[in-house]
C-alpha positions in Angstrom: 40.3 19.7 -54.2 38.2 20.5 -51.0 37.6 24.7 -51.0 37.6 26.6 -54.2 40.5 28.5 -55.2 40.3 31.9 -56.1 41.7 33.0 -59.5 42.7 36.3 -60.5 42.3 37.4 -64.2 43.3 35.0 -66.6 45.2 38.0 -68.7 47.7 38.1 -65.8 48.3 34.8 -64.5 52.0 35.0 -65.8 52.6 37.5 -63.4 53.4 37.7 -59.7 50.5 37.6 -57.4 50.1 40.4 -55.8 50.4 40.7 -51.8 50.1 36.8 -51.8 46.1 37.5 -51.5 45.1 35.6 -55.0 46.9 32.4 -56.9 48.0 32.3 -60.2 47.9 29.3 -62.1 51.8 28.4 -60.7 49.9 28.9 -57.4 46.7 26.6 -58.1 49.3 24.2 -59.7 51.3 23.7 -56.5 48.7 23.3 -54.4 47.5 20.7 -56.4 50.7 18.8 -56.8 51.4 19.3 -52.7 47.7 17.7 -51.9 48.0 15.1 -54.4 51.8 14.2 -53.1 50.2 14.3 -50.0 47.5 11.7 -51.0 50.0 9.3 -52.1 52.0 9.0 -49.0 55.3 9.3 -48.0 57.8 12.4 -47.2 59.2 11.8 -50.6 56.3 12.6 -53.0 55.9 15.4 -51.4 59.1 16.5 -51.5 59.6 15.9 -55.5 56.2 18.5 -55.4 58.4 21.0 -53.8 61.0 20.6 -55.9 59.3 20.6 -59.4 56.0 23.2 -58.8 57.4 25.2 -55.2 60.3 26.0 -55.6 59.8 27.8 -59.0 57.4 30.0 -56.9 58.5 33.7 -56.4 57.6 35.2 -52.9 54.3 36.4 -53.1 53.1 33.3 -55.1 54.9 31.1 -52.6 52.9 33.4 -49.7 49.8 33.0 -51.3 50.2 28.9 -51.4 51.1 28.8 -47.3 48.2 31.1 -47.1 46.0 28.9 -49.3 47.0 25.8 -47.8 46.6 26.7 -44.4 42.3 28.0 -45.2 42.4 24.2 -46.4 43.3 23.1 -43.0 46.4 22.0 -44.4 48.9 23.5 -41.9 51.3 20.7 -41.4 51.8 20.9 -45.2 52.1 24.0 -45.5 54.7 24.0 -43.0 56.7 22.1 -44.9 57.8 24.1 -47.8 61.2 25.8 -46.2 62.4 28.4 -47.6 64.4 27.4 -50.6 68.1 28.3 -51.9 66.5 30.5 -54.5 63.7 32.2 -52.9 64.0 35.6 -51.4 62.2 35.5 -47.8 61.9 38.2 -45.8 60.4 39.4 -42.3 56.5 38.4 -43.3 57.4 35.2 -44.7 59.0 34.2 -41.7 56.0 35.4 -39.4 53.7 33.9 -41.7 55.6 30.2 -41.1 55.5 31.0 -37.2 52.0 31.6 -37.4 51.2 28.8 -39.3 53.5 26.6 -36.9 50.9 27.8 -33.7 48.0 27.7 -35.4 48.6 23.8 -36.3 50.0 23.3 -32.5 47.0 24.7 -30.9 44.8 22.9 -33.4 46.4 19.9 -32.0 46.3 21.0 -27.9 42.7 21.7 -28.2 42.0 18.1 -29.9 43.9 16.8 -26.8 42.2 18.9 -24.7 38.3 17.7 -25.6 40.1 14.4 -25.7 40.6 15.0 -22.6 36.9 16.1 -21.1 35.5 13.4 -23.2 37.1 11.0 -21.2 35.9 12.2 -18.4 32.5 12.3 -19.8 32.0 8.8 -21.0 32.8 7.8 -17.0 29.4 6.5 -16.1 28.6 8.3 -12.8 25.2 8.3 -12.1 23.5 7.5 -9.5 22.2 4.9 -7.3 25.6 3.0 -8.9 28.4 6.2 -9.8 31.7 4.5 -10.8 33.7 6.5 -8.7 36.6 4.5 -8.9 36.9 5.0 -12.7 36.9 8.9 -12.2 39.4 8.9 -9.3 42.0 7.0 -11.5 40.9 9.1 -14.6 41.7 12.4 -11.7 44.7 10.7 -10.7 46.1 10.4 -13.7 45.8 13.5 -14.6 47.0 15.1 -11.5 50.6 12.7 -12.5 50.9 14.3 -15.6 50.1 17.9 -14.2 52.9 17.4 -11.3 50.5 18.3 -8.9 50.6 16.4 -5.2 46.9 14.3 -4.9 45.4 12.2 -2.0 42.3 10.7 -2.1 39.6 10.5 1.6 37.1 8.7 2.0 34.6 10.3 4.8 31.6 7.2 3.6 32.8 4.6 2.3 33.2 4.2 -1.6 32.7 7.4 -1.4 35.9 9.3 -2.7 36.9 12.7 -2.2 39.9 13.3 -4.5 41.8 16.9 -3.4 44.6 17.8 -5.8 47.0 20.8 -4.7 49.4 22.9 -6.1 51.7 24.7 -3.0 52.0 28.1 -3.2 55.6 30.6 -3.0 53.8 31.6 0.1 51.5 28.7 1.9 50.7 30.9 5.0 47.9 33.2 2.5 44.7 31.9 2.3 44.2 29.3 -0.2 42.2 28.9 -3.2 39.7 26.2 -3.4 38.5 25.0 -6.6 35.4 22.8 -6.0 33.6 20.2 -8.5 31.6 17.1 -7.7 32.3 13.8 -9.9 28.7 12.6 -10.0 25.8 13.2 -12.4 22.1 12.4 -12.1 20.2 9.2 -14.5 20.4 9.4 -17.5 16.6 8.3 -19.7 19.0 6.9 -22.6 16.2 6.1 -24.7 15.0 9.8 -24.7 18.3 11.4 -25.8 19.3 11.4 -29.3 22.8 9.5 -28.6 24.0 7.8 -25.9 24.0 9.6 -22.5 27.7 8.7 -22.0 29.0 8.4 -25.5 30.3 11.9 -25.1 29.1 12.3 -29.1 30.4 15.3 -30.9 28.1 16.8 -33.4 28.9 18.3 -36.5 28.5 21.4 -34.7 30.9 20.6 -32.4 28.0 19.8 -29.7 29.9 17.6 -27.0 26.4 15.8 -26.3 26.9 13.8 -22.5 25.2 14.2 -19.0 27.7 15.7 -17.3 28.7 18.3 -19.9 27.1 21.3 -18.3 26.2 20.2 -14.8 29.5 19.5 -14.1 32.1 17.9 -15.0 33.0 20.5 -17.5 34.1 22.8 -14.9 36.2 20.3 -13.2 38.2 19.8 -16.3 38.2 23.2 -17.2 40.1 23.9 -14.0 42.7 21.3 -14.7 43.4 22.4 -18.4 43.7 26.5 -16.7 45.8 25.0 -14.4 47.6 23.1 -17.4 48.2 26.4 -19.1 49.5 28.0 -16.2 52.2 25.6 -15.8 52.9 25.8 -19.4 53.8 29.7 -19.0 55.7 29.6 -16.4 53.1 30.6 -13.5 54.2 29.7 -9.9 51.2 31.1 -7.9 51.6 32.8 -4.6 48.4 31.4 -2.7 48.0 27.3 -2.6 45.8 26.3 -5.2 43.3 23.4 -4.1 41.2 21.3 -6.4 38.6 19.3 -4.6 36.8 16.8 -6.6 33.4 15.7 -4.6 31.1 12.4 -4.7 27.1 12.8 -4.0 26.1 16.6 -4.6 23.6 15.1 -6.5 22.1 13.7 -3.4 22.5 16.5 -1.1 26.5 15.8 -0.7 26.7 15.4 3.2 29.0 12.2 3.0 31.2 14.5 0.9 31.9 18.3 0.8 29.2 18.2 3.9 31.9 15.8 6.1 34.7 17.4 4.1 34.7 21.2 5.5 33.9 19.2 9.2 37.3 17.7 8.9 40.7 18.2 10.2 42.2 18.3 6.7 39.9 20.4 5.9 41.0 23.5 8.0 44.4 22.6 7.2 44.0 24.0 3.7 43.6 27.7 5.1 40.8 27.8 2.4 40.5 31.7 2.0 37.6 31.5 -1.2 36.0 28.7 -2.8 34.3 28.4 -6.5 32.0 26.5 -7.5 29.3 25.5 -10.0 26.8 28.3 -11.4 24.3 28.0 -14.5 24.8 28.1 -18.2 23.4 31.5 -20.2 21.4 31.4 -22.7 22.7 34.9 -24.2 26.0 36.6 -24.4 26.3 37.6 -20.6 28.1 35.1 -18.2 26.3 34.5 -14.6 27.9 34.3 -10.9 26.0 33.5 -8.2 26.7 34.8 -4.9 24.4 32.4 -2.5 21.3 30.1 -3.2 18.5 28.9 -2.2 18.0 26.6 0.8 15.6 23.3 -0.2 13.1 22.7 2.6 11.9 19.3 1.7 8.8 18.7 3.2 6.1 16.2 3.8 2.7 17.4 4.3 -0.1 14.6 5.7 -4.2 14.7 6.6 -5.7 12.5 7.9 -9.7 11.3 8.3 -12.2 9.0 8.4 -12.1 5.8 5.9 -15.8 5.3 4.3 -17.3 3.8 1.1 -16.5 5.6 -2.1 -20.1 6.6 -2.5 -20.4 8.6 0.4 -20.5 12.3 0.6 -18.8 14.0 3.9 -16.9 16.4 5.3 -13.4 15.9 6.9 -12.2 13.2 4.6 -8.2 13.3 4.3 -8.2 13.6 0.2 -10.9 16.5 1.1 -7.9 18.1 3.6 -5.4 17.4 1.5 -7.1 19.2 -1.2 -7.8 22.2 0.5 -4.1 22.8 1.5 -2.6 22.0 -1.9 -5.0 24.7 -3.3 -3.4 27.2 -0.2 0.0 25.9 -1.5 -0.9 26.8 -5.4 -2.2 30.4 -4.9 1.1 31.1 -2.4 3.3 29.8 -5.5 1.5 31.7 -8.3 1.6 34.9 -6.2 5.9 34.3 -6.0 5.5 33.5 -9.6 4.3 36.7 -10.7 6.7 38.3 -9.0 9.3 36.5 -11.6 7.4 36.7 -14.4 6.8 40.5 -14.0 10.8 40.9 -13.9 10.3 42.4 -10.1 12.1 39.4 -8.9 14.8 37.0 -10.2 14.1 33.3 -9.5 16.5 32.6 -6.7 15.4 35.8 -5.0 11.2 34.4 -4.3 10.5 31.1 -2.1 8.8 28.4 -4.5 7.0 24.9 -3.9 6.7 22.1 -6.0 4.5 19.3 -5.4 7.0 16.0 -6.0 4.7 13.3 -5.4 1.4 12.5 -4.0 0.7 9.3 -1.9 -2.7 8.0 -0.9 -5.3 5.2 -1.6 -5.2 1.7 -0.5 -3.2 -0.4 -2.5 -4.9 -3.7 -4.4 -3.1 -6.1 -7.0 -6.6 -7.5 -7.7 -8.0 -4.1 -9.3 -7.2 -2.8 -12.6 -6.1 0.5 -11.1 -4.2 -1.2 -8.8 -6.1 0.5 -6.1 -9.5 -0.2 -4.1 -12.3 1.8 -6.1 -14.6 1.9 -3.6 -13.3 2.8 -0.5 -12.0 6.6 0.8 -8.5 6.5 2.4 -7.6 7.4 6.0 -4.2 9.0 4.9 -2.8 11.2 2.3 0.1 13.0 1.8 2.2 15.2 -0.4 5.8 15.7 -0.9 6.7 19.5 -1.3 10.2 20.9 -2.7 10.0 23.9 -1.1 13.6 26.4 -2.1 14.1 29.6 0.7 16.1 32.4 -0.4 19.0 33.8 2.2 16.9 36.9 2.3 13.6 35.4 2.9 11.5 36.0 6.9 12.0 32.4 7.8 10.2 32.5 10.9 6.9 33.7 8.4 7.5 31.0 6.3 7.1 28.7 9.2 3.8 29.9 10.5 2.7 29.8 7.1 3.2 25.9 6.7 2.1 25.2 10.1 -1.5 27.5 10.2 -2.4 27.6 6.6 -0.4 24.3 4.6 -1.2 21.6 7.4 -3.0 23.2 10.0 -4.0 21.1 12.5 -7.1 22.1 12.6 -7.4 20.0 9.9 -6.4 17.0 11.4 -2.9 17.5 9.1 0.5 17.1 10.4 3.4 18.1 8.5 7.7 17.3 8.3 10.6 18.8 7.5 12.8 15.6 5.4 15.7 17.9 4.8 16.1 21.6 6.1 19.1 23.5 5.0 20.0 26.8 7.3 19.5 30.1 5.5 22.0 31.2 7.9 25.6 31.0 8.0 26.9 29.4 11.5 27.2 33.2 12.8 23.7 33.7 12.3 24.2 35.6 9.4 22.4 35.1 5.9 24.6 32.4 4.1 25.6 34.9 0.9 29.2 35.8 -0.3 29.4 40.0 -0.2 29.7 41.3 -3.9 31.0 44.8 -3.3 34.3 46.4 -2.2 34.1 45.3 1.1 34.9 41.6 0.0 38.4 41.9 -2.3 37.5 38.1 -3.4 35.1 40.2 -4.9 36.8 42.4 -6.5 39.7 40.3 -7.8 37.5 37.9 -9.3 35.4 41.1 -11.0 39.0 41.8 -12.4 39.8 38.6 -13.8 36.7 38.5 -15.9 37.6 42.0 -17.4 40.7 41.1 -18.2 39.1 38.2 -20.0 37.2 40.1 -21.5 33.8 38.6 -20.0 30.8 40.4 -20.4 28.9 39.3 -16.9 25.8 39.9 -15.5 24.2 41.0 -12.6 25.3 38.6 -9.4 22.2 36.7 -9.1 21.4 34.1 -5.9 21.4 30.8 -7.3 18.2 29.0 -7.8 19.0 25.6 -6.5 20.9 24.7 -4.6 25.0 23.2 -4.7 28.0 22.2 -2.2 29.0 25.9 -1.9 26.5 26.2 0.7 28.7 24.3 3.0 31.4 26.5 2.3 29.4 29.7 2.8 27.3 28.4 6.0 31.3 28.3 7.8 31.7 32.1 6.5 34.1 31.3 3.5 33.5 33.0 0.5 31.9 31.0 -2.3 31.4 32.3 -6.0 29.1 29.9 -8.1 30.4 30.4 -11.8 30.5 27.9 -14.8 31.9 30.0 -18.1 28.9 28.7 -20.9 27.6 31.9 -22.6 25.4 31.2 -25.6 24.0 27.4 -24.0 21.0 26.4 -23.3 20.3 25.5 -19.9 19.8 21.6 -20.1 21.5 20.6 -16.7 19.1 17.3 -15.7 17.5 17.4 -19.0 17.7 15.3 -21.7 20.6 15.9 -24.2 22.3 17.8 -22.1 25.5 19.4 -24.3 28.4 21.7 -24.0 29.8 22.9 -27.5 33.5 22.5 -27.6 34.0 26.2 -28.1 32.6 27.9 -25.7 34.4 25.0 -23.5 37.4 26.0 -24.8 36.7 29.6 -23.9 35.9 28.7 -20.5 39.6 27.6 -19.7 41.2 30.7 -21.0 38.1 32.4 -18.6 39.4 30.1 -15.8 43.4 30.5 -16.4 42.6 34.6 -15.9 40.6 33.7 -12.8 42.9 31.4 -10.9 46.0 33.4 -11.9 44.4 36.9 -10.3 43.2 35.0 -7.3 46.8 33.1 -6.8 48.9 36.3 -7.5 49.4 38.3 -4.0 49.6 41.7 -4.1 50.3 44.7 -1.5 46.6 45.6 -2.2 45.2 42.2 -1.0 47.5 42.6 2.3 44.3 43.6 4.3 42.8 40.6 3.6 45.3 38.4 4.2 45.6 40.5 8.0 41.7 39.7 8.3 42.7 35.6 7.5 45.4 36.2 9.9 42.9 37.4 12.6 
């Protein structure tokens, strides 16, 4: 019978139910009759139930069955019993069948929709080998069936940049840009609890995948807002731009780094960009308005080899040493800053030690090292993450006189330096007040979804919207999971399917306020203009 049914008192089950709330035993009798009818197959069992224990039914039994039927997730069943030639419907019936008619449809949209994102998932794109060309069809596809025009560059090759538009009523505004990337990081498959790319959905409706969070689930999200929108009615004003992006995972300069150097490129008239943010572990949603710039550097002493026995000064471990311990007090005192709640995480510069490299090598010991003798060289590899806000040229002289001074015999090298400043020589941040009506439009579009969002934080990592930003576009990092733990990179990374779901109604409010023109964005577009 599946859920229990509720009886009223047995001294009154001839009667008429009342308000449809409760079943009598005609009620429990042809629910019974439907669900078995329905168990044995075929239109015509099911109608004969109609027929002998439905039709009988006066209106407020017959209300209570729909109602009854449809807590059983039996809507398409429920659907069925038309009114009949001898049943009295009125007004609330009728609603009560329209209601039950959108509930089952957008039972079934939202089936096609994780469908939808789960496919995407179980596209392997991890690196070293992402199987880009599996998610380009995939984004193709979809693309075909949303009507919307699609090209696909190539500024590396095998590289694919996939850029989807939709052409505004008016093309000359400033466009919107709506930015993902297609790859993910490894996956240690025997450390989650299904497979990495299954795209396994839990009982509580856990989509379980790498890519679910960080970020492929924004990507779709986009294209199912965007699916809505059409679906309505919605012709936007401004162009609408989706830009899907290979190698973000690896620092993205062969995609959205080449990408915003290109001619096609400024031909969009990009006017604001979105982008990936962070999950939240609590009710508020985040946005980030500018990150962190990585700093990767390479810190290496030097000194003189000797036996492992000896005892003296100026060995490189010895030099080595004594910086990493400089390096550990500078990060604890940024630390405390966090942990004291005086300072978010993207707003303090920290450093990581990555990897350490020294010893000479030897297959023939058990260690796989020499024992006995003290290296020449050592090194450390430091991920060091600079806020927009931070005194870079202090940071500097900090590496250089108290990290690897060289009066240490030490050395040290920037691998990867990422500006802080935008190409005008301004801090690379997006402004989140009424001077910037991005700004305000997007703060808008989250009230009118009825987001809850916090305070605009500066992103801890780093992303592609950096490129964006360091050419003076506007960038907003957002990704709609409230109530999700942050597991981007981690093992069992998962996105459950309803706060995905939320997210596209999040989105649909967002791109529809940002592609709607109005005479109080015409200062803005005057400023594009200029």
């Amino acid at each position: 019978m599946g859920n229990a049914i509720t009886m009223r008192d047995r001294s009154k089950n001839r009667r008429p139910t009342q308000r449809g709330r409760y079943l009598s035993i005609e009620g429990i009798q042809a629910v019974q009759a439907l669900k078995r009818a329905k168990t044995r197959g075929g239109q015509d069992s099911v109608a004969s139930a109609i027929e002998t224990k439905v039709r009988r039914l006066v209106k407020f039994d017959l209300m209570a069955v729909l109602r009854e039927l449809q807590s059983q997730g039996e809507g398409l069943l429920a659907f069925q019993l038309r009114p009949m030639e001898k049943t009295t419907i009125n007004t609330s019936f009728l609603l009560l069948l329209l209601a039950l008619l959108t509930t089952v449809a957008a039972a079934e949209d939202d089936d096609a929709t994780i469908a939808r994102f789960q496919e995407y998932l179980r596209i392997d794109t991890s690196h070293p080998s992402p199987d880009y060309a599996a998610a380009t069809r995939f984004l193709l596809a979809q693309a075909e069936s949303l009507g919307l025009s699609a090209k696909t560059l190539e500024f590396a090759p095998g590289k694919p940049l996939v850029l989807l538009s939709w052409p505004g009523l008016r093309p000359s505004l400033p466009s919107l840009l709506l930015n993902s990337h297609t790859d993910v990081v490894p996956a240690e498959s025997h450390k989650w609890h299904h497979p990495p790319f299954s795209a396994f959905t839990d009982s509580d409706g856990k989509i379980v995948s790498r890519g679910s969070q960080d970020m492929k689930c924004v990507g779709i999200q986009y294209l199912e807002a965007i699916r809505r929108l059409k679906a309505k009615g919605f012709s936007p004003d401004r162009s609408i731009h989706l830009s899907f992006v290979p190698d973000e995972e690896i620092g993205g300069r062969d995609g959205v780094g080449a990408f915003v150097k290109s001619n096609q490129f400024l031909e969009l008239n990009v006017g604001v960009v979105l982008d990936e943010g962070l999950a939240s572990p609590g009710e508020e949603y985040r946005v980030f308005y500018g990150e962190r710039s990585p700093w990767w550097t390479v810190i290496k002493a030097r000194g003189a080899p000797g036996h492992g026995a000896r005892m003296y000064d100026g060995t490189a471990m010895e030099n080595l040493v004594k910086s990493l311990e400089v390096i550990r007090r500078f990060r604890t005192s940024q630390f405390d800053l966090v942990k004291a709640g005086r300072k978010a995480e993207g707003e303090v510069v920290s450093v990581n030690m990555v990897f350490l490299n020294a010893g000479t090598p030897s297959s023939a010991s058990r260690t796989g090292f020499v024992m006995n003798v003290q290296p020449s060289e050592a090194e450390a590899g430091l991920d060091i993450r600079v806020p927009p806000n931070a005194d870079v040229e202090a940071l500097e002289r900090r590496i250089a006189e108290e990290w690897a001074p060289s009066s240490r015999n030490m050395t040290f090298e920037f691998k990867d330096k990422v500006p802080v400043y935008d190409m005008f020589g301004k801090p690379a941040i997006t402004a989140i007040d009424s001077s910037n009506q991005w700004w305000m439009m997007l703060e808008k579009a989250l009230k009118k979804a009825n987001v809850k969002l916090g305070k605009p934080e500066i992103f801890p990592a780093s992303t592609d919207a950096r490129y964006f930003r360091q050419r003076g576009i506007p960038a907003f990092g957002f990704s709609p999971m409230a109530n999700t733990p942050i597991l981007l990179h981690d093992h069992n990374e998962f996105l459950n399917k309803v706060e995905y779901l939320k997210g596209i109604a999040i989105y649909e409010s967002i791109i529809k306020e940002f592609a709607t023109y109005s005479e109080s964005t015409k200062d803005e577009e005057s400023r594009a203009e200029l």
